[in-house]
Every structure is written in structure tokens, then in C-alpha cells.
N, C-alpha and C positions, 0 to 999 in steps of 0.2 A: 687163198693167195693174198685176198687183201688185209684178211689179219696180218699175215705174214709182214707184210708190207709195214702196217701199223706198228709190227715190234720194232720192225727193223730201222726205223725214222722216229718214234716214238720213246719207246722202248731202251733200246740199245745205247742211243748217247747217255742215259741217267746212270746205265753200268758200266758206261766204259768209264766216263770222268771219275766213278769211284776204284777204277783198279778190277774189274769184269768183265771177262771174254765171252761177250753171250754167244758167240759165234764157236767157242770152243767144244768141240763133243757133242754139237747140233742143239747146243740151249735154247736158241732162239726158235727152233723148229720146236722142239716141247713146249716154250713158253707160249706160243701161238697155237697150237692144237689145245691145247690148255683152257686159252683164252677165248679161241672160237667155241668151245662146247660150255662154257662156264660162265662164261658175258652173258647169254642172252637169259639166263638163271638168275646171276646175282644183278646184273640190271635191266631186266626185262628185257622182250623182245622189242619193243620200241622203242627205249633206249639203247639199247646196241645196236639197230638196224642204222637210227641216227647217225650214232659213232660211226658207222661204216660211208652213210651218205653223206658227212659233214668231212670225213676223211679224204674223198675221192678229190674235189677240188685242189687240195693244199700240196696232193703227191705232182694235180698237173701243175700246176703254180713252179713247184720244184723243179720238173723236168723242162719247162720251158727255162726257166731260171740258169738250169746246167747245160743248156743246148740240146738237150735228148725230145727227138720228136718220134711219134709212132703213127 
């Protein structure tokens, strides 16, 4: 889920501003299975883990930012 997350904040604005629906026919759902089985390979498992810990901050940053509490 929090790849998920990572495409979907990360991700996805670099293909929308170019004219790409990642969200089209579930891209974003492949690019994220994708990416959670093949990150911890091509960047090792403690740098991905990282990416994941250094990630979790910025999504609560955002949802307070939007008014969204959980």
C-alpha cells in the first residue's frame, strides 16, 4: 500500500504534466507491484526500506496540509 501511495504522490504528477494517465487501465497498480518487488533488488533492501521510512512523514505532512486526519 505504501508503494502504492509513493507512485501515486510521487509518481504520477511527472506523467501527468507529460500528457499520461497512470491511472488509466491500473498503470499505477502495475507500476507499484513493479516497484515494490524490484526496489529492494535494484536499491537494496536498506535503501528501499529507507525510501519507505523517509516516505511516511511527507504523506502525514500532506494529509494534515489537506485537512484529512485518521
Amino acid at each position: 500500500m505504501l508503494t502504492l501511495m509513493f507512485v501515486d504522490y510521487s509518481v504520477e504528477p511527472y506523467y501527468y504534466e507529460r500528457g499520461v494517465d497512470l491511472y488509466e487501465n491500473g498503470q499505477n497498480y502495475a507500476m507499484a507491484s513493479m516497484l515494490h518487488m524490484a526496489g529492494p533488488v535494484l536499491l537494496g533492501e536498506a535503501k528501499f526500506a529507507a525510501l519507505d521510512f523517509l516516505f511516511i512523514p511527507f504523506i502525514r505532512i500532506n494529509q494534515r496540509q489537506m485537512g484529512i486526519t485518521s
